[in-house]
VOPAGU-2260 file (C-alpha; in pm, 1 decimal, decimal comma):
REM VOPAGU-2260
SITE   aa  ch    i         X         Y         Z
SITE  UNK   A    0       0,0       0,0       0,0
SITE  UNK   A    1     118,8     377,4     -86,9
SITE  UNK   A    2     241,5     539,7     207,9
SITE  UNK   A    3      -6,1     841,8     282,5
SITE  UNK   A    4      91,2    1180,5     376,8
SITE  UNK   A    5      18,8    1385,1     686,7
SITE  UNK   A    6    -202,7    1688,5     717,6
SITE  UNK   A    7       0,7    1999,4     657,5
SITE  UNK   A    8    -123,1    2250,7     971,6
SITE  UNK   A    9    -134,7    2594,5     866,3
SITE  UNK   A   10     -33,5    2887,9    1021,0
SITE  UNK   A   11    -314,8    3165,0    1137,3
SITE  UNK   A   12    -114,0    3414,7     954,6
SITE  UNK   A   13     -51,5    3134,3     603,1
SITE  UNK   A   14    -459,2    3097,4     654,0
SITE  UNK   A   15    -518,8    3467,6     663,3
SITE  UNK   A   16    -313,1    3545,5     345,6
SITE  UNK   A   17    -449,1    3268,3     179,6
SITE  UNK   A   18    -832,3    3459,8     258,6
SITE  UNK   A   19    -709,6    3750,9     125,5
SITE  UNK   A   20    -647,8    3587,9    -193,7
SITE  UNK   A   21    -962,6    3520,9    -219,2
SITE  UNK   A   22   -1154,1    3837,2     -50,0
SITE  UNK   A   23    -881,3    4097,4       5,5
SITE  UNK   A   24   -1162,5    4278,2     263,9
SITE  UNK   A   25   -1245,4    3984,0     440,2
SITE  UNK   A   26   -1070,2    3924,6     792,1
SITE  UNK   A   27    -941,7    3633,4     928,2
SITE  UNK   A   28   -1149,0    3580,2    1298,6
SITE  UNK   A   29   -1073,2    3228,8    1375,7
SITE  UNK   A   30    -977,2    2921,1    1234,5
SITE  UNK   A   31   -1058,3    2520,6    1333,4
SITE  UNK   A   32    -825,9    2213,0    1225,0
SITE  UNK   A   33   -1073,2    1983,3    1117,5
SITE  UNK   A   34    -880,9    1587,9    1119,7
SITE  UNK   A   35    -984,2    1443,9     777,8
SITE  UNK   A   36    -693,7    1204,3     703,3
SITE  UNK   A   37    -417,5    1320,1     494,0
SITE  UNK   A   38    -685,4    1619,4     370,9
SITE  UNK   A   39    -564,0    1990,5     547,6
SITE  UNK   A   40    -918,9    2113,7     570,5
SITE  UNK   A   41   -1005,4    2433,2     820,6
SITE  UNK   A   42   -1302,9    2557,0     964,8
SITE  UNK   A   43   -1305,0    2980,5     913,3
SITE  UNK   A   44   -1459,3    3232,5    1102,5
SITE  UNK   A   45   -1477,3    3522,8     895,4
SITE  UNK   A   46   -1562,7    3876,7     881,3
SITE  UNK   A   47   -1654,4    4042,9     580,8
SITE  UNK   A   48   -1605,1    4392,8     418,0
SITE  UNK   A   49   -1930,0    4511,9     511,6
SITE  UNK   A   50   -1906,9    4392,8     879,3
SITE  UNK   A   51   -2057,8    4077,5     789,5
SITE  UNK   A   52   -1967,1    3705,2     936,9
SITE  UNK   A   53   -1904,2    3423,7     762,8
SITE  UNK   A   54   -1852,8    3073,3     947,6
SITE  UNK   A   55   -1748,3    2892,1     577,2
């Protein structure tokens, strides 16, 4: 069998740049590590440009 990778954990500040890529006005509020085998998946709390929140 292939040997499978880890997760890679993320930085706040890698997850927060990687946001602004995709909103440059949204803001980073939290972030969750969700364990999904070798997967790097994240659970973000975000805030948008207009003062809205975002739990994506």
């Amino acid at each position: 069998m292939d040997d499978v990778p880890e997760a890679q954990e993320f930085s706040r500040a890698t997850l927060a740049r990687m946001l602004r890529q995709v909103d440059p006005d949204a803001t980073l509020r939290d972030s969750t590590r969700v364990d999904r085998g070798f997967c790097s998946i994240y659970r973000l709390d975000v805030r948008g440009d207009e003062g809205t929140e975002c739990d994506t």
